[in-house]
N, C-alpha and C positions, 0 to 999 in steps of 0.2 A: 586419518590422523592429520589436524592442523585444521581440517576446514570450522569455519563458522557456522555454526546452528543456532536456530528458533526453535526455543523448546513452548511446543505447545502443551499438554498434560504430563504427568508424573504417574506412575502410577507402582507401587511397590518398590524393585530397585531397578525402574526405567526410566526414560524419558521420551516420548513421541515426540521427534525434531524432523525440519526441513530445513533441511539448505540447496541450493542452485550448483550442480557440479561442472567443472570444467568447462562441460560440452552446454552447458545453459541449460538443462533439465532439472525442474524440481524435484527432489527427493526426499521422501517420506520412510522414516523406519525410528523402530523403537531402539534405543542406543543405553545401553550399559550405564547409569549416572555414577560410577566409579571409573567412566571415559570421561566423563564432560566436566571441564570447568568452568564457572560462573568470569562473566568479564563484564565490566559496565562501561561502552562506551561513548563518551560525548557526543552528541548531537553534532551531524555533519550531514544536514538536506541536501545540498547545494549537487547539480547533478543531472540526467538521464538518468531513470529510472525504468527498467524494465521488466512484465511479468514474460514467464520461461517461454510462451509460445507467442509473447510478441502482441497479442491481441489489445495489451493496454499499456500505455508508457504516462508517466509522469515525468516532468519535468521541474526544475525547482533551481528558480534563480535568487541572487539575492540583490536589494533596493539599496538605493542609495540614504534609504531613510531608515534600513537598519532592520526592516521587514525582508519576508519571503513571499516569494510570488509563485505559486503553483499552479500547474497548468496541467490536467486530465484529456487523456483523449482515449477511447476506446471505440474497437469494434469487433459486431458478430453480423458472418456472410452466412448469409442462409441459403448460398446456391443461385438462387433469384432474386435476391436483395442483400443490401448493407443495410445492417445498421448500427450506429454510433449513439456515440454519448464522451459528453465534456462536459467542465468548468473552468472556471479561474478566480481562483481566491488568493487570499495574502494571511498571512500566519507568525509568528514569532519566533525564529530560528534558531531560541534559545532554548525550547523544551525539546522535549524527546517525543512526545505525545502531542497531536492536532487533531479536532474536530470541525467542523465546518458544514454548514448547509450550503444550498444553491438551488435555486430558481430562476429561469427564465432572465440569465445573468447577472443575477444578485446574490450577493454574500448576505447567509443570517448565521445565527447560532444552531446547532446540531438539533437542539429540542427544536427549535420554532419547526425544521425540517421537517426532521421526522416526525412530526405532529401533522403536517401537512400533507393531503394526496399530492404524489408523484412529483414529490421534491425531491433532489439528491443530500442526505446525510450521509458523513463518510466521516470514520477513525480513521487515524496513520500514524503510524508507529514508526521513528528513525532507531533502527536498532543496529548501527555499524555499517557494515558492507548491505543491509537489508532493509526494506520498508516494506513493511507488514499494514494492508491496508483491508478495511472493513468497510463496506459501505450496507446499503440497506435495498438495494435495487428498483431503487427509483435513479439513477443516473445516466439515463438512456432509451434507446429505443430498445424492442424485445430480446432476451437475452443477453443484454450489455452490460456488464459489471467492469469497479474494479478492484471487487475484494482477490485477493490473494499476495503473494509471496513475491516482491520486486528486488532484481538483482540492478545495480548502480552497470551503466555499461560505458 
């Protein structure tokens, strides 16, 4: 009772949510929609952003020209290797909703991206205490993403 959830599907009279508990673990269950109330809350990037196991952090500063400046960094150890994946792009700290390409550290639009082999296109979603991020997994070396569920730390 009281935590913040991401409802992803509906289904009958549930809701399939995640939120990040206490202890920094993501949590997945379907939740009674006669528990949950709808909130809409304004856009606040500005932050460390953390997914639950740590493997991928955003960052998100703001400019003195009124932009945001976002900074991606992930990784997956493979025992015998690292491997990583970044960017750095700039964004409008007025919407709730960002997309963005990235190449070989160039900022494009989402389409040119993902139209392109092994560009990074990435959604990001500022939804309160959460940033809900979607990429396409081109944003790194093998197994490096940073779709999932970011807690502000």
């Amino acid at each position: 009772e009281g935590d913040k959830v991401v409802v992803n599907e509906i289904e009958g009279g549930f809701a399939c949510a995640n939120y990040v508990n206490r202890k920094g673990t993501n949590i997945a269950s379907w939740l009674p929609l006669s528990a949950l109330s709808r909130i809409e809350a304004q856009p606040r990037w500005e932050g460390r952003w953390s997914t639950y196991d740590g493997r991928a952090v955003i960052t998100v500063d703001g400019g003195p020209s009124g932009r945001m400046f976002v900074t991606g960094q992930a990784v997956y150890d493979t025992g015998s290797s690292v491997n990583t994946g970044e960017f750095k792009v700039e964004g409008d700290p007025n919407l709730r909703e960002f997309s963005f390409g990235y190449y070989r550290g160039q900022q494009m639009s989402y389409e040119e991206a993902d139209a392109g082999p092994k560009r990074c296109a990435a959604r990001l979603a500022q939804l309160g205490s959460y940033l809900a991020v979607i990429d396409n997994n081109s944003c790194g070396g093998l197994n490096v993403g940073f779709t999932g569920l970011y807690a502000r730390q």
